[in-house]
C-alpha positions in Angstrom: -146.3 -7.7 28.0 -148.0 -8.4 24.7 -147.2 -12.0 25.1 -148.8 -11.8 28.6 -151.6 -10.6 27.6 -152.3 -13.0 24.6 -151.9 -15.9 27.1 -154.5 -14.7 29.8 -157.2 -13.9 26.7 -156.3 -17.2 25.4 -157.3 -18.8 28.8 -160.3 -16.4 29.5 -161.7 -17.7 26.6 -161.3 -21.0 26.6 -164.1 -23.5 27.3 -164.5 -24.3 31.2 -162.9 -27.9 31.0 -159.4 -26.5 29.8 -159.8 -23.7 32.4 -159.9 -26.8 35.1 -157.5 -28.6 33.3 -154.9 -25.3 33.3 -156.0 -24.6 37.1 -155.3 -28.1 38.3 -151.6 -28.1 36.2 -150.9 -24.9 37.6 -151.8 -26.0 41.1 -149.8 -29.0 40.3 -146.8 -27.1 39.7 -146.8 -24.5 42.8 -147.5 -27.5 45.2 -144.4 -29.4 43.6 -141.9 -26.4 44.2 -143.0 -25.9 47.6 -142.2 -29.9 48.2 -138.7 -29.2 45.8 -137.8 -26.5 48.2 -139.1 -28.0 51.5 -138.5 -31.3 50.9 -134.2 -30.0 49.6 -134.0 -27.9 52.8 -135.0 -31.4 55.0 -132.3 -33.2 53.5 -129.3 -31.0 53.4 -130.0 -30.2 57.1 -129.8 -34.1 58.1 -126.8 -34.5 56.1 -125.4 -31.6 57.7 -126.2 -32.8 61.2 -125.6 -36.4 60.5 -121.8 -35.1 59.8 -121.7 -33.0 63.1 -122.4 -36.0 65.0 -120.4 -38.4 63.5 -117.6 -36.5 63.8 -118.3 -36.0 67.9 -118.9 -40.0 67.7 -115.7 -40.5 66.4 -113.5 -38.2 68.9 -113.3 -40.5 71.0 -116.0 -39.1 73.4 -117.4 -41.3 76.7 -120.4 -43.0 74.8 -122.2 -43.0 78.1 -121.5 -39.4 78.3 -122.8 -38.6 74.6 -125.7 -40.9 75.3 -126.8 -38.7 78.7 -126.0 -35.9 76.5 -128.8 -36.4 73.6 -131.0 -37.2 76.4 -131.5 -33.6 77.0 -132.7 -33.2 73.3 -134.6 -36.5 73.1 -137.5 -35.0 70.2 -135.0 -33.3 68.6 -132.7 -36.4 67.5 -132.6 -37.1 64.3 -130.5 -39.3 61.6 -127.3 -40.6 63.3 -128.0 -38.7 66.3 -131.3 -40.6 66.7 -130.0 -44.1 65.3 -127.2 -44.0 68.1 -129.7 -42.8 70.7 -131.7 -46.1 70.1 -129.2 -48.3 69.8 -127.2 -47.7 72.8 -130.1 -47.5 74.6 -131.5 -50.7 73.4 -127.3 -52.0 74.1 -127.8 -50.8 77.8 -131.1 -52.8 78.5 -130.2 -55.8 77.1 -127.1 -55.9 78.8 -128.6 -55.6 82.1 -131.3 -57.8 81.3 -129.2 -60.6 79.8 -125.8 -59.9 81.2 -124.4 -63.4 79.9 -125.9 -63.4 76.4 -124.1 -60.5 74.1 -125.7 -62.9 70.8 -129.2 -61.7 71.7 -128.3 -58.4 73.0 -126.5 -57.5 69.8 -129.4 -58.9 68.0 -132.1 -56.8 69.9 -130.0 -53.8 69.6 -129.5 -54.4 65.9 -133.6 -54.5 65.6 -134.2 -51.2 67.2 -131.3 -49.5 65.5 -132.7 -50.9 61.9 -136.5 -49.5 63.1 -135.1 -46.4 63.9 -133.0 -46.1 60.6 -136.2 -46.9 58.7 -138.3 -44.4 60.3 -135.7 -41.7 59.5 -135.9 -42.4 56.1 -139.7 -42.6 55.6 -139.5 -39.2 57.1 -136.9 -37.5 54.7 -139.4 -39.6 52.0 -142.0 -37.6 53.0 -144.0 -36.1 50.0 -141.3 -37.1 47.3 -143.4 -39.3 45.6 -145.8 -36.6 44.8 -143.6 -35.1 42.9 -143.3 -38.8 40.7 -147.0 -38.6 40.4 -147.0 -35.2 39.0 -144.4 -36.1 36.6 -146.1 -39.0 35.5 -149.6 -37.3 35.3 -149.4 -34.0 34.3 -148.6 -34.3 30.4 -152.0 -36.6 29.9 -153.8 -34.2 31.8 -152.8 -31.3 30.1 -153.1 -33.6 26.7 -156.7 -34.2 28.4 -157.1 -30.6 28.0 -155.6 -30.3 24.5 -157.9 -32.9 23.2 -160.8 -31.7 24.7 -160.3 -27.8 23.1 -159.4 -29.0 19.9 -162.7 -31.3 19.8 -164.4 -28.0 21.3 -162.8 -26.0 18.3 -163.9 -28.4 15.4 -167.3 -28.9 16.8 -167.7 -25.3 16.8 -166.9 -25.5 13.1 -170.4 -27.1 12.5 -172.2 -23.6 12.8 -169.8 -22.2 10.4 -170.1 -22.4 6.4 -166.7 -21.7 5.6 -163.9 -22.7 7.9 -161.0 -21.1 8.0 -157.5 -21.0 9.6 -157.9 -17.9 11.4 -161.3 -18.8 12.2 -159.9 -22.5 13.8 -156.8 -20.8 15.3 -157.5 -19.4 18.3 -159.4 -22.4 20.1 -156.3 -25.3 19.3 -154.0 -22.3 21.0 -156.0 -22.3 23.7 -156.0 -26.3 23.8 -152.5 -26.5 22.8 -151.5 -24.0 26.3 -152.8 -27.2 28.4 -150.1 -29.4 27.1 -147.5 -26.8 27.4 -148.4 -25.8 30.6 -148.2 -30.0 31.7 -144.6 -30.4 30.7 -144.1 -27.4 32.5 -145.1 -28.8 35.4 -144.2 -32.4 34.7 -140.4 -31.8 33.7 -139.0 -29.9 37.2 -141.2 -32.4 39.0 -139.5 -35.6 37.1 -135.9 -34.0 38.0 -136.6 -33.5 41.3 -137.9 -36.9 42.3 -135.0 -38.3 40.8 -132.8 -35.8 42.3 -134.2 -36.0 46.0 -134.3 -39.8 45.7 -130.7 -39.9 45.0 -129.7 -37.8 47.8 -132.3 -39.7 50.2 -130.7 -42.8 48.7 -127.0 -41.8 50.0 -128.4 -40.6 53.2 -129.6 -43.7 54.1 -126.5 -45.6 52.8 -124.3 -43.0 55.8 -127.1 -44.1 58.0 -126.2 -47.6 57.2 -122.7 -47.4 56.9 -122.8 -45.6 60.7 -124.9 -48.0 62.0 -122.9 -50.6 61.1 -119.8 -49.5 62.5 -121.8 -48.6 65.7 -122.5 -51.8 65.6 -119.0 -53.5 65.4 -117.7 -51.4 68.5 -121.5 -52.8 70.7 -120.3 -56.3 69.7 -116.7 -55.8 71.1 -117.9 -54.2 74.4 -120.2 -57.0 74.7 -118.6 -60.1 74.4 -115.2 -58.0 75.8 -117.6 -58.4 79.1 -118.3 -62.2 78.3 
């Protein structure tokens, strides 16, 4: 408790840029675990759903059928689910629009599935790179802050005739709390947006490896038709 309370005196008595400086870092730091924890939750649902549908897609179910199925859930689709959707709907037009050309049709159908794979990523993207900025920013602010007390300190030393340690002490502790407090918030943010990237990274790479194979089985059926 007595720590605590040192710490709150520290910052009510700093000078008004440090309190920003603190305020902002700290602000920093809740708005980056609310994206760690949101932004974790997002992914590990897709993956989970991604591997539910892949493993329907790959019993050997009517794709037709599957197709007419997701239709029923059309703005809930999302990563494979959503990829497929587009594709074999794409597949479908094509065909009956250019029933003796499976080239372009596989082409077309290769388009929308790649728009639809990007989209899905930019979405599980969503907010990551705010934690990379707080990483990046958050020790010079809070170095900002640091300088800018300890300037405050010695210029305070002017009015005094004898300066002292204990007399100098108490305003670098309140600067140095703004650099602590920016590698407080910088270091979780750093391991997350390298931690959430990788994960996004490997989703997309299932996304791609699905698509793919999708792919492989729409260029059979169509030139099987040829």
């Amino acid at each position: 408790m007595a720590t605590e309370f040192d710490l709150v005196s520290l910052f009510m008595e700093a000078s008004i840029v440090v309190k920003l400086v603190i305020l902002t870092l700290i602000a920093f730091s809740i708005f980056s675990w609310a994206i760690i924890i949101q932004r974790s939750g997002v992914i590990s649902k897709a993956k989970k759903e991604s591997l539910a549908f892949e493993d329907r897609f790959w019993s050997g179910e009517d794709l037709h059928r599957l197709h007419e199925g997701l239709e029923n859930k059309r703005e809930a689709l999302t990563g494979s689910e959503q990829i497929f959707f587009v594709g074999f709907k794409e597949f479908t037009r094509l065909q009956q629009a250019n029933p003796d050309s499976p080239e372009s049709t596989i082409q077309g159908t290769t388009r929308a599935m790649n728009l639809a794979l990007n989209r899905e990523v930019e979405g599980l993207e969503n907010y990551i790179p705010f934690l990379g900025t707080v990483g990046s920013i958050s020790p010079y602010i809070g170095l900002f802050g640091t300088v800018w007390g300890i300037m405050h300190s010695f210029m305070g030393l002017s009015a005094v005739k004898q300066a002292t340690l204990q007399s100098v002490a108490p305003g670098i502790a309140e600067a140095l709390i703004a650099t602590a407090i920016g590698l407080f918030a910088a270091i979780p943010a750093v391991m997350a947006y390298n931690r959430l990237n990788l994960r996004v990274n490997k989703l997309e790479q299932s996304y791609v490896n699905f698509m793919d194979e999708f792919t492989t089985i729409l260029h059979r059926q169509a030139f099987a038709k040829k």
